[in-house]
ZAFI-229089 format. One record per atom (N, C-alpha, C): z, x, y. Coordinates in steps of 0.05 Angstrom, whole numbers, plus 5000, padded with zeros to 4 digits. Layout:
N
ZXY/...
This chain:
564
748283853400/746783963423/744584143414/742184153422/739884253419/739784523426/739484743413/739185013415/736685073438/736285343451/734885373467/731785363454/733185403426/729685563413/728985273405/730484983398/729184763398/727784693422/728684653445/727884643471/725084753472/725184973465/722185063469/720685073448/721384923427/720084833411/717884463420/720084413437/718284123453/716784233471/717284403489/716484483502/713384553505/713384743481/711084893482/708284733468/709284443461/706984283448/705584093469/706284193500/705284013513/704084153535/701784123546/700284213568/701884273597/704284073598/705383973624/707684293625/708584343601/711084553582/709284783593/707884753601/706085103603/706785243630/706185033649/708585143677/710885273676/712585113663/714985223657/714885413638/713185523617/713185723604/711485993612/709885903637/709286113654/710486253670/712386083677/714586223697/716986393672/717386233654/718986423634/717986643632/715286673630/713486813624/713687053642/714287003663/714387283689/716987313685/719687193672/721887223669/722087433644/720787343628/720287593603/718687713609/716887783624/716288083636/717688253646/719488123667/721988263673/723688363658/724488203639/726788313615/725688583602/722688453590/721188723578/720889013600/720688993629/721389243644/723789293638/725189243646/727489383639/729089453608/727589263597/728289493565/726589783569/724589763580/722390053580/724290173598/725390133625/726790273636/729990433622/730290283599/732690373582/731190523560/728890473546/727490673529/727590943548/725290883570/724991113589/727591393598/729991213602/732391453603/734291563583/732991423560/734891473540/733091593509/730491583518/728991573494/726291713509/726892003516/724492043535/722992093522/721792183496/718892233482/717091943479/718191753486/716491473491/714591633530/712591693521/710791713547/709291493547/707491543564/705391313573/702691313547/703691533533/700091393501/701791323485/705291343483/705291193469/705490943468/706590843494/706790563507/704790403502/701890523514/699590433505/699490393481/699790473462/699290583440/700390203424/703590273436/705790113413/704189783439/703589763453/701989433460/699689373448/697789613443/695489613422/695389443390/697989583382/698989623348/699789323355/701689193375/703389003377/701688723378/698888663395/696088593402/694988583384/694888703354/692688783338/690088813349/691289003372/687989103389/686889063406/687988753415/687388663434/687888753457/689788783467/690488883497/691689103500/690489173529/691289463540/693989393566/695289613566/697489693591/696989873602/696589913623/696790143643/698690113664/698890293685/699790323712/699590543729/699190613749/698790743771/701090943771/703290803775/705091053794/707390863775/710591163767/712590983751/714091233768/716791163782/718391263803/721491243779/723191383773/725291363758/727491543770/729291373773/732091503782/733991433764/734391663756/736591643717/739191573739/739991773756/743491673762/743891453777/742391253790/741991063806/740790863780/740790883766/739290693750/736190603761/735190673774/732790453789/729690503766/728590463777/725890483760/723790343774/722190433788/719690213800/716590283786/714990133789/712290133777/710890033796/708690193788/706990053820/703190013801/703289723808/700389623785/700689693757/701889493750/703089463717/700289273723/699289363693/696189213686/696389133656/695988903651/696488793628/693588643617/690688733599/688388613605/688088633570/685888383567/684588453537/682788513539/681588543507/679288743504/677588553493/675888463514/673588273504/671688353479/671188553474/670588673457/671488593428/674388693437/676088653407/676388383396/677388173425/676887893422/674187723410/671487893409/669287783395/668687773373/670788083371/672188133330/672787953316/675087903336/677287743329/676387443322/674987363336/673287063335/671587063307/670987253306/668687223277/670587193252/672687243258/674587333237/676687073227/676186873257/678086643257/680886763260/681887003275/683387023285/683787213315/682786933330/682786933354/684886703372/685286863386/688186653391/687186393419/688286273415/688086043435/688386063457/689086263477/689386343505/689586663502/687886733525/687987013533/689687083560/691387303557/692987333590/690687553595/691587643625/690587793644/692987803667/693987983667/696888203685/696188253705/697488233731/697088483743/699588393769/700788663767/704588743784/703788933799/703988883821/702889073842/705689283842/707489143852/710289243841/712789063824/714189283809/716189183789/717689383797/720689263809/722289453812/724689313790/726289573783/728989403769/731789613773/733589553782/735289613803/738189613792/739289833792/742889783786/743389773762/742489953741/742089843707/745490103708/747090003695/749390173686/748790253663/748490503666/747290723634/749790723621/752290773627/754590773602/754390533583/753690333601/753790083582/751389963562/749290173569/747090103559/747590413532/749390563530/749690763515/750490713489/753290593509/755190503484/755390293467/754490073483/754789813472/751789763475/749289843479/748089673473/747089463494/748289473517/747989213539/746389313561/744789183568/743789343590/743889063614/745589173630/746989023650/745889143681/744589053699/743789133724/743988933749/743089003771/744088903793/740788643799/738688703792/736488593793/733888673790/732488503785/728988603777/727388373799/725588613809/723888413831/720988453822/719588233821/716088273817/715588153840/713888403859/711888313882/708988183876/709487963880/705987903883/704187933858/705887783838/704087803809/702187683811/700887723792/697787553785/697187553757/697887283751/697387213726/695286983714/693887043704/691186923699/689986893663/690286493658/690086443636/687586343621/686386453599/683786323599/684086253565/683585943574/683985783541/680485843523/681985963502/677786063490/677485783465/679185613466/678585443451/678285483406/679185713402/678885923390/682185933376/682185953343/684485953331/686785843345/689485873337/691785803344/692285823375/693185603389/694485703410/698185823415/697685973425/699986123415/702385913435/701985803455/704285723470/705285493451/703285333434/704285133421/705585203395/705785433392/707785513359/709985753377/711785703362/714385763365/714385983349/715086243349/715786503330/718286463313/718586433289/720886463277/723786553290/723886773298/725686883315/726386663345/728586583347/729686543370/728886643403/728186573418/726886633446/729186953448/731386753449/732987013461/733487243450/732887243421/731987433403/730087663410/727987533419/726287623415/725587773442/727487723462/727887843489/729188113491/731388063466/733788253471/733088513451/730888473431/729388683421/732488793408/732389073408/735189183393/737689253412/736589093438/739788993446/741688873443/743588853448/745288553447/745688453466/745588603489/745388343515/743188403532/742688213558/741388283579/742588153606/743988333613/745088183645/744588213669/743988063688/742588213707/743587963737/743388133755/744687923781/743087663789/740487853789/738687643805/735787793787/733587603782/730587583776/729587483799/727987683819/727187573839/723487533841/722287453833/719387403831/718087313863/717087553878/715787373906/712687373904/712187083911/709287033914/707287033894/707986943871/706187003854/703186813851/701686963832/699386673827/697986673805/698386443795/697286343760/694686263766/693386353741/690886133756/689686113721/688485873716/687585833684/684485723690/682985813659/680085753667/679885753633/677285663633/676585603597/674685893596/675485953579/673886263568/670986183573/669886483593/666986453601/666086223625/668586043635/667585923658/669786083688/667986053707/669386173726/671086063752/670085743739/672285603759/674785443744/676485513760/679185423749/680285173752/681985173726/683784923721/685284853736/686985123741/689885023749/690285343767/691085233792/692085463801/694585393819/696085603819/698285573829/698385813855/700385833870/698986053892/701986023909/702886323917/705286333937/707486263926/708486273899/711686163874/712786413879/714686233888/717386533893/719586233878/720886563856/722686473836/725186633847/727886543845/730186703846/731286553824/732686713804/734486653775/736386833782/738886623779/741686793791/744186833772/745187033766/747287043749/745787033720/743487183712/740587193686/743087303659/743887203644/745387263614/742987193592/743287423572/741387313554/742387483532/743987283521/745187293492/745587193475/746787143451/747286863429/748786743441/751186753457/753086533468/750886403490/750486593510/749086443530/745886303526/745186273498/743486153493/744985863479/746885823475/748485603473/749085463490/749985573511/750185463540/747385263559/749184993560/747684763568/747184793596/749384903612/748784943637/747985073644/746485303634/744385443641/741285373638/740085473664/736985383658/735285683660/733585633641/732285973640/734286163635/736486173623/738286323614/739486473647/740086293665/740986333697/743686023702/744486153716/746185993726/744485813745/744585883759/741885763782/738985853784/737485653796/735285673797/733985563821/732585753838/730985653859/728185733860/727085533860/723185633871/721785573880/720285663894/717285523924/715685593913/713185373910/710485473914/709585323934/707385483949/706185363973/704185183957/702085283945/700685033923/699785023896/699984793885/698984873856/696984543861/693784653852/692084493845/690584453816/690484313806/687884233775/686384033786/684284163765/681883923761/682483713741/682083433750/681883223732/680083243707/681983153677/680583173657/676983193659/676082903678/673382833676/671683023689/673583113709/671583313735/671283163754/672882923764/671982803771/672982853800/675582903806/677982893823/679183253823/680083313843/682283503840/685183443854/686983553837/689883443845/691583683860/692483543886/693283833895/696583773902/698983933901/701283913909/702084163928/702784093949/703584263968/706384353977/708184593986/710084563994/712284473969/711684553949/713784443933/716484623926/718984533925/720984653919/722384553902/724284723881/726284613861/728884843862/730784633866/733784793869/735684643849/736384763833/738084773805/740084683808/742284803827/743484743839/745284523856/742884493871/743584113877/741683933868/740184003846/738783743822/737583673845/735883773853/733383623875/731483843870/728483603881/726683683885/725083653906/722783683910/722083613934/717883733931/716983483940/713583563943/712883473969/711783643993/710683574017/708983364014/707083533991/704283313989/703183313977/702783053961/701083143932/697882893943/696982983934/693482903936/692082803918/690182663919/688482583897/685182603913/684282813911/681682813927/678882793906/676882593913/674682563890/673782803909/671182893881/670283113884/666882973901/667182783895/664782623910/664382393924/662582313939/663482163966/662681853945/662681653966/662081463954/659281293939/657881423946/654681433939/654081533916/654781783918/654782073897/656081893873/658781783878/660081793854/659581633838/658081343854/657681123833/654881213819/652781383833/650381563819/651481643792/653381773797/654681993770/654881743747/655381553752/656381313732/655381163719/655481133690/654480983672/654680633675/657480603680/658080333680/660380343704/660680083711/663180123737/664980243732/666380333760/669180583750/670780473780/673480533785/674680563803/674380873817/673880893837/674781223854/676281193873/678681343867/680781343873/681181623902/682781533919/682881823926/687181733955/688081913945/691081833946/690982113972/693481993987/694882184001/698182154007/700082243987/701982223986/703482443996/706182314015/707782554032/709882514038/711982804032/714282824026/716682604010/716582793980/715882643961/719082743960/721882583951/724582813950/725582653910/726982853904/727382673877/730682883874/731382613873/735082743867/735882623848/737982893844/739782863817/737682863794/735683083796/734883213774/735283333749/734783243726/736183423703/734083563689/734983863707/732284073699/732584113670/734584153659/734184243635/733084043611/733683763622/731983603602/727783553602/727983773626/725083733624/725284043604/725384083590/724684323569/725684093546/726483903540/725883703522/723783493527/722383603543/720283353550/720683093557/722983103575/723782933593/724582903620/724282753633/723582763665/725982513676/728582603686/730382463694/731382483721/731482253733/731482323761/733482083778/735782113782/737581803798/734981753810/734181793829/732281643853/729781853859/728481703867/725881863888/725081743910/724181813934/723781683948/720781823960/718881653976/716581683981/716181594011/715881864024/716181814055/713581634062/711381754056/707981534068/706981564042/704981404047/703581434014/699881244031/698081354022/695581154027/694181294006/692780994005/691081023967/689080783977/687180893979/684180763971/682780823951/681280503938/680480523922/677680363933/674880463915/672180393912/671680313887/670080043885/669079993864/665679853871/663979923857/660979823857/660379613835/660879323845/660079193815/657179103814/655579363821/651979313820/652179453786/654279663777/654079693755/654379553737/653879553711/654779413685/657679423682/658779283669/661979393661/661979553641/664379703633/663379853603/664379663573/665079423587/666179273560/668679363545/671079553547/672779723542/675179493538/675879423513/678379313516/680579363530/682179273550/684479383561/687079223559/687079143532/690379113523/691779223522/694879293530/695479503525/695679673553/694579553570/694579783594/696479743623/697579433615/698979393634/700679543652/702179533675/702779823690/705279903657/707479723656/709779823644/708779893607/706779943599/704179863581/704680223580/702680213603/701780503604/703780733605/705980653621/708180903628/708980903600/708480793582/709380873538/707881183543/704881143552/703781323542/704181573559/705681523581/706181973598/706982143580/705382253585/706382523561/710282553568/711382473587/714582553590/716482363578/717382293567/720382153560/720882193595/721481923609/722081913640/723681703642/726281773658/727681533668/728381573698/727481483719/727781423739/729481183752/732381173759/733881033765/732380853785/731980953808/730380763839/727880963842/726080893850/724380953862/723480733889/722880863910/723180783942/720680853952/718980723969/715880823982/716080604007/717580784024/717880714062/715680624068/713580744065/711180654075/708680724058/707580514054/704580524047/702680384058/699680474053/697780394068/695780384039/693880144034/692080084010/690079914024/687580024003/685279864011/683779934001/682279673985/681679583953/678279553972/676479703971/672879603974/671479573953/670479323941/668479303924/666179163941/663879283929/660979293932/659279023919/658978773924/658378643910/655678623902/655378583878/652178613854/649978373881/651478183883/648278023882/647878113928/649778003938/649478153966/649378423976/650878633961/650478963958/652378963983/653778754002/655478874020/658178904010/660079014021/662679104018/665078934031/666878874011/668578714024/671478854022/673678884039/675679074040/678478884043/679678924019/682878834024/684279004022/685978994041/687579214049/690079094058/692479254051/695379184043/696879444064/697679364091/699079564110/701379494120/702979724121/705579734129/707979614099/706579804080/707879694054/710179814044/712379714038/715679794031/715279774002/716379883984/716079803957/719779923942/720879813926/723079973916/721379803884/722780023868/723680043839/724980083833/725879903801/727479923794/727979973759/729580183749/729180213723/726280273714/725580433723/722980593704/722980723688/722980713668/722180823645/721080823616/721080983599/719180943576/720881033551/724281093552/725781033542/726480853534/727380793496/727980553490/730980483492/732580693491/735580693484/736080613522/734780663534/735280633569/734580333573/731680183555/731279973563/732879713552/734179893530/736479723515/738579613530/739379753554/740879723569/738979623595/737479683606/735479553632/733079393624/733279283609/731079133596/727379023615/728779073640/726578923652/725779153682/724079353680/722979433706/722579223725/723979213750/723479103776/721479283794/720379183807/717779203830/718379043853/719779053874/720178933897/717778993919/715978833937/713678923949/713878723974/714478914000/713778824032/711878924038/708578754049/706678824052/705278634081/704178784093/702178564105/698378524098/698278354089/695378244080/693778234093/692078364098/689178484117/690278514149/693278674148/694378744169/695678394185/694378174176/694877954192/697177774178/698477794155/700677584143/702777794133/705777684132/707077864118/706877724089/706377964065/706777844042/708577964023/709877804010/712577913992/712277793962/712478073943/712278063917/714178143906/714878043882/715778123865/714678133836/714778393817/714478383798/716978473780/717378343760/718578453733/717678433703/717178713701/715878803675/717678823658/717778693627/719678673604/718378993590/720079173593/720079443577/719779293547/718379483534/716779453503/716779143494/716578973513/716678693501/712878763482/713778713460/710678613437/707678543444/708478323469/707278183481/705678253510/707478503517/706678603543/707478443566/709078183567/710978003578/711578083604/711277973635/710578033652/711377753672/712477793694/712577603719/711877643733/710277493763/710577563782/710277343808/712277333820/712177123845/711777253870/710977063888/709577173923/709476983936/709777053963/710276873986/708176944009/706276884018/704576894046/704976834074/705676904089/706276684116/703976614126/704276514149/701476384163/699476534166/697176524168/694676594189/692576414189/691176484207/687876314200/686076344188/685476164174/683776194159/681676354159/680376424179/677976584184/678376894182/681376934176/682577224170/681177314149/680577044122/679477324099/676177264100/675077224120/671477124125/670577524116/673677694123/672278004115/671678034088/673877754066/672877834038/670777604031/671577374041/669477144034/666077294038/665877404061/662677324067/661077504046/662077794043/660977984029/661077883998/663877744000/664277723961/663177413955/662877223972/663076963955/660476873958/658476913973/658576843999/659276684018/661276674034/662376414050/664376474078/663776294092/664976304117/667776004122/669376184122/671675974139/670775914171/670675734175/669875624207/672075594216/674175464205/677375374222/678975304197/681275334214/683675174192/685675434198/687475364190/690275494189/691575474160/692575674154/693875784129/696175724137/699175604124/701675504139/702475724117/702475734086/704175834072/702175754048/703376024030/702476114004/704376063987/704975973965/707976073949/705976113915/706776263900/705976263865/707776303854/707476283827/709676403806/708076383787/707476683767/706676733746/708176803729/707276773708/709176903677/705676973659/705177233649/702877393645/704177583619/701477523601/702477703568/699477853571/699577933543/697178103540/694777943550/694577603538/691777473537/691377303561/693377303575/692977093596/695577033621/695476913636/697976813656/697676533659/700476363668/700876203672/702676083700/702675903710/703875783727/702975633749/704275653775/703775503797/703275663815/700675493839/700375573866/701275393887/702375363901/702975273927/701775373955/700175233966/698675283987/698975034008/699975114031/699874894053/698275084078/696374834077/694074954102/693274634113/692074604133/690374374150/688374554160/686074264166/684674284188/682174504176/681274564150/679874664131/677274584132/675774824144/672874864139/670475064131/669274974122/667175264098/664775204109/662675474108/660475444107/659575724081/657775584059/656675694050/654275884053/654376074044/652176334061/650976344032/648576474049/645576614026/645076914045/643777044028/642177284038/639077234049/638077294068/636777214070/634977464072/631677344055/630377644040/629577744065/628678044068/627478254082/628878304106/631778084123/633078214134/635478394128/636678224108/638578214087/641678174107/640878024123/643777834132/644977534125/646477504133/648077264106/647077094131/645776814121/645176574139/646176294119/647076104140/648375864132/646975694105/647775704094/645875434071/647775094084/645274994094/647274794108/648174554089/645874414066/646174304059/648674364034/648374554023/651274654009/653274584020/653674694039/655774704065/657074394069/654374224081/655174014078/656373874057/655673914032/656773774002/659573874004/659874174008/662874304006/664874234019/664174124047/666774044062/666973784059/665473564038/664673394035/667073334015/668073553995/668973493971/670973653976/671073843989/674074063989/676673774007/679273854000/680773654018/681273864041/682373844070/681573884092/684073994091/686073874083/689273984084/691273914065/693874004066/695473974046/698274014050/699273734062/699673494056/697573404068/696273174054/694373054072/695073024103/697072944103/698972864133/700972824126/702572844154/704772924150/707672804139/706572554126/707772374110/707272404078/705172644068/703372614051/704972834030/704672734004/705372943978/704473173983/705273403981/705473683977/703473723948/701773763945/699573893911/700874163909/701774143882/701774383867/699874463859/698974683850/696874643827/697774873796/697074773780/697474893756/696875143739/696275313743/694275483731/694475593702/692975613689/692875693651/690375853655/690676153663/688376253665/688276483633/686076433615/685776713600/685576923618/686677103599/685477403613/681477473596/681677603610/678577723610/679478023595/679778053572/681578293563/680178583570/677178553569/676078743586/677478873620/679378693634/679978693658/682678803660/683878913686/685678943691/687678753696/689978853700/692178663700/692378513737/690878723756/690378613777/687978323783/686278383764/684078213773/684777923749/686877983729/687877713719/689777663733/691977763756/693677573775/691577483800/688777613812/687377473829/685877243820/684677253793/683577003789/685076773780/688476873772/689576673762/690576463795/691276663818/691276553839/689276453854/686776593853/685376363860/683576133848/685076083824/684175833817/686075623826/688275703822/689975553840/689675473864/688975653885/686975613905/685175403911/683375423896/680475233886/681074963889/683474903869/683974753857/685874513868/688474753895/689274583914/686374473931/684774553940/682774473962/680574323943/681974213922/679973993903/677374033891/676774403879/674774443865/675674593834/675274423830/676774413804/673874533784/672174553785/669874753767/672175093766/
């Protein structure tokens, strides 16, 4: 079993580990009050220059402590502080930089109040223990700025043991409750003034707080607490690119009963649709999500301090996700092997195993902009059910579940129900992949919303009876069958026509096309059923979506006898 000080040895090498070591973070501020509160009654020539003094020496210079007002009641144990200020010395930090020892993140403090409550002085006399009833921080404000500059300190581990290094020349630290209300983190890159990451309204309670050599052995403790509960109203970042900001709302975690819970997490571009394809070199997807009430049970908090994310189930109350693409741009030519969905989840920064995952409802809708017409054509997937199954990026898990399931109830431009299934082969070599689907009826003239803008072309009549496919898809390509039964099949081919720029009939096209397309399938109703075959390469430049649409509609093509 992994020691606490390994734990945060994974921990601290990962961007995602910084949350959780921020909140430790106001947890060892607390510990550190109340050792000063046991200096303070027991060791009174420690005043306030020397305090200052011994954070100075401790900093090599860097940072100052102050406070306003310090309230002490020796026979009651209590001790309050009112604006505990914790700041560096930009100054010293410019030293420090020339010197190449400048550290990789700067804090900035500030405790409006720190109270710490019920400390038993016999026991802090005799033995060494300083045992109390609780420590509360009102309304901290803690504020991180990465200077890009020598070591970062959260990613190296101190020789000494966490809990070591808490308990200073105690031997214990016990305490009822760590109560933290309302706090707010906020991170920025040294010298810029808009932030990364902010968090806003985290109220922490840590219950039954032990912090010793035994209880740093102890598995069932998280944060050195028996339980753990915490709200933040929100925590938002900016996307690597700048492109997006990500916001989560309403979020809670209870230790307790291994659940979690997100109202609403967001994906909002920072620019509209115009703006964004301006910003762009070559085509891009812009994405922008609205996901709500998000629940994840049977959580195992403590394996996320090994950098893993385990969860029986999650479920996803609504979910809508539109996406924009402009293909007036170039492509960027970007190989994308390797990227397939079960591809990519290798690369989350988490070790993740997710038993089910569930999404009641979704709403999608895919607009691309086409190069040679410039109009917009919209497929869109509503009233969508989805379950999962076996997700993860574990190998010892896939040893045993070998194959992610994707189950998908959808309806197709609101007018057919359509049902998918995918199963993804976890670390298959090959990137090894299925997927079958079923369409029910509509009319033909249902997709004239993607034909006219994308192909150019008009369905005039006909009826769609049924869709059926089955693919099997690796890194370079897919294979299999389409099944399509439709009658009564007719096209008209469209042009743009210059200086109005509305789509008008090309008749003679038109005429050749319905000339050579077959009309239906079975011819009649005595008539063979066409399969058709498909062996489509992938376009490795492409996604794994746009090699199951072209592999289907060549199939397509191919039932209605255009075989180019």
């Amino acid at each position: 079993m992994r020691s606490l000080k390994q734990r945060f040895h994974h921990v601290r090498k990962t961007r995602r580990g910084r949350i959780i070591l921020v909140v430790l973070g106001l947890v060892l501020l607390s510990a550190v009050g109340a050792c000063l509160f046991y200096w303070f009654i027991y060791r009174k020539q420690i005043v306030r220059e020397q305090l200052e003094a011994t954070v100075i020496r401790k900093s090599n210079g860097l940072y100052r402590i102050s406070y306003d007002k310090l309230v002490l009641d020796e026979v009651n144990g209590h001790l309050s502080v009112t604006n505990l200020r914790l700041n560096y010395d930009s100054t010293r930090f410019l030293q420090l930089a020339t010197t190449g020892k400048a550290p990789g993140m700067l804090l900035r403090i500030l405790i409006p109040k720190l109270i710490i409550s019920g400390v038993k002085t016999p026991r802090a006399l005799l033995g060494q223990e300083l045992i109390g009833q609780y420590v509360r921080l009102q309304e901290p404000r803690i504020e991180l700025f990465y200077t890009n500059k020598g070591a970062d300190s959260l990613r190296h581990t101190p020789a000494p043991a966490i809990y070591q290094q808490i308990l200073g020349d105690l031997n214990l630290i016990k305490l009822d409750s760590v109560l933290i209300n309302q706090a707010q983190i906020l991170s920025y890159r040294y010298g810029d003034t808009s932030n990364l990451v902010r968090i806003s309204g985290a109220d922490l309670h840590l219950h039954e707080l032990s912090i010793d050599s035994v209880s740093n052995e102890d598995a069932s403790r998280i944060l050195f607490s028996r339980q753990l509960l915490a709200r933040v109203n929100q925590v938002s970042w900016l996307s690597a690119d700048g492109r997006y900001r990500l916001q989560g709302d309403s979020i809670r975690l209870d230790a307790s009963s291994q659940s979690a819970s997100i109202a609403r997490f967001a994906i909002k571009p920072l620019l509209n649709e115009a703006a964004f394809t301006r910003s762009l070199r070559f085509a891009d997807d812009r994405f922008e999500a609205d996901i709500r009430d998000l629940e994840f049970f049977r959580v195992r908090f403590n394996s996320l301090l090994n950098d893993t994310l385990h969860a029986d189930s999650v479920i996803v109350s609504q979910a809508l996700l539109q996406i924009y693409r402009d293909l007036g741009l170039p492509h960027d030519g970007k190989n994308r092997v390797g990227t397939y969905p079960h591809q990519a989840l290798l690369r989350f920064g988490l070790a993740t195993r997710i038993d089910a995952l569930k999404i009641e409802t979704a709403s999608i809708n895919y607009k691309e902009r086409n190069a040679g017409t410039r109009m917009a054509g919209i497929v869109s997937f509503q009233h969508t059910r989805a379950h999962v199954k076996h997700l993860s990026n574990i190998k010892e898990y896939a040893r045993e579940h070998p194959v992610m399931q994707v189950r998908i109830q959808t309806r197709f431009l609101n007018r057919a129900q359509l049902q998918l299934q995918w199963n993804f082969y976890l670390f298959h070599p090959k990137g090894q992949f299925t997927v079958t689907g079923e369409l029910s009826s509509m009319p033909a003239a249902a997709v004239n919303v993607l034909t006219e803008p994308m192909g150019p072309a008009r369905m005039e009549k006909g009826q769609i009876n049924n869709l059926q496919f089955n693919f099997t898809g690796h890194n370079y390509g897919m294979y299999g069958t389409v099944r399509m039964l439709y009658e009564d099949l007719k096209v008209s081919l469209l042009e743009k026509e210059t200086g109005s720029g509305e789509l008008s009939k090309k008749k003679l096209a038109s005429l050749a096309a319905n000339i050579i397309i077959r009309k239906s399938n079975p011819a009649d109703k005595k008539g063979d059923i066409r399969i058709a075959k498909v062996n489509m390469q992938r376009d490795t430049r492409r996604s794994i979506f746009h090699l199951s649409w072209k592999s289907l509609f060549q199939g397509i093509k191919r039932t209605v006898g255009i075989n180019k």
